[in-house]
C-alpha positions in Angstrom: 13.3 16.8 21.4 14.9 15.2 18.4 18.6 15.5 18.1 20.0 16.3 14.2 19.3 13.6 12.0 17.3 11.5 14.2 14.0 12.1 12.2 15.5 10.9 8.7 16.1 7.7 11.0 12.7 7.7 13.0 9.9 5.3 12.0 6.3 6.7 12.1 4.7 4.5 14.7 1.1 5.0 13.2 2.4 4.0 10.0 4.6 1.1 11.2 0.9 -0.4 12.4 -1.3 0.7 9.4 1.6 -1.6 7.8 1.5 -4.1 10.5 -2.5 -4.4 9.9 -2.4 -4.5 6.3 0.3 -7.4 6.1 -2.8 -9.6 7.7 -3.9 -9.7 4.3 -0.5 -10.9 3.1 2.4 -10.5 1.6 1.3 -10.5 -1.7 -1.3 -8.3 -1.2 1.2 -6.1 0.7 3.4 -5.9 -2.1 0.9 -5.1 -4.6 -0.8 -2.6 -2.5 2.7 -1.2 -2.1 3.1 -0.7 -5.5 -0.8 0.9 -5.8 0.5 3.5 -3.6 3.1 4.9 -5.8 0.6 5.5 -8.5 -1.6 7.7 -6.7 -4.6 7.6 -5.0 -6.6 6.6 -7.6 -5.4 4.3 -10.6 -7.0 1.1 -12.5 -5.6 -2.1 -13.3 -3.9 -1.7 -16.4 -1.6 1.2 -14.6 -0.6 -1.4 -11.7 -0.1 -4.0 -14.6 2.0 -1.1 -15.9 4.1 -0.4 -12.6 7.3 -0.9 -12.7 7.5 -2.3 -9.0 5.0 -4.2 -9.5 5.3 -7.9 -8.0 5.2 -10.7 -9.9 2.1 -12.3 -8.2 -1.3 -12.5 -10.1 -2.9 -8.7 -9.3 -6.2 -9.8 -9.3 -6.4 -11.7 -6.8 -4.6 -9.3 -4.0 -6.7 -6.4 -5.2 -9.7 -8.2 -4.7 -9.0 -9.4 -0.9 -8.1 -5.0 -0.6 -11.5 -4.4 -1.5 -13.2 -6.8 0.8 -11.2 -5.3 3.8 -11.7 -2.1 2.8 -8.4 -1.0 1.5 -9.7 -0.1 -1.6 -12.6 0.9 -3.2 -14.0 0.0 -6.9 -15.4 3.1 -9.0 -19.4 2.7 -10.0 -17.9 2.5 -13.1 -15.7 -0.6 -13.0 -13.2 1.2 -13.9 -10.5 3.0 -11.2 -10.1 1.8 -7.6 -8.5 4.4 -5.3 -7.2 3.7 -1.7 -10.7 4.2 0.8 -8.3 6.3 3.2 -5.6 8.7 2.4 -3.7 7.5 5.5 -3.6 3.8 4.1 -1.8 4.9 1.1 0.3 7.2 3.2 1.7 4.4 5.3 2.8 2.5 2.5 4.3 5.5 0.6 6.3 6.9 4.0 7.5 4.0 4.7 8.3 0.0 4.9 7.7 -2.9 8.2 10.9 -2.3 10.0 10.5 -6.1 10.3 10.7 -7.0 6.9 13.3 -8.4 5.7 15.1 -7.0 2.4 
């Protein structure tokens, strides 16, 4: 049982690996798919152009190695990508690597 406070503190475990497997891709693409997250679960290029915690990488690049692994997915239209699994933009919404540095 948790005492008071200790869940504020407590890191999600399942999230602390969805993050672990998605920095494979690297830290760019971390970063960028970081800043995805806190647009929504659906959003198109010119709104993570737009973001202001956005990195400063090239976006184009990092959103197209998420879309070959599956991160995220590409409207028929060409238009909007959204995150392929709630649960991958969840992890990077609830919370940061507790390995990263700052």
């Amino acid at each position: 049982m948790a005492t008071p406070g200790e869940s504020e503190c407590a890191v999600d475990p399942l999230a602390t690996a969805v993050i672990d497997r998605l920095a494979l891709l690297g830290a760019e693409t971390l970063d960028v798919l970081r800043a995805a997250a806190s647009l929504g679960p659906e959003f198109t290029m010119a709104d993570l152009a737009a973001a202001p915690d956005r990195p400063a990488e090239p976006l184009a690049p990092a959103v197209t190695a998420a879309i070959a692994a599956g991160v995220l997915d590409l409207d028929p239209d060409g238009e909007r990508l959204r995150f392929r699994r709630g649960l991958l933009r969840q992890a990077l919404i609830s919370g940061s690597n507790p390995r990263r540095s700052s």
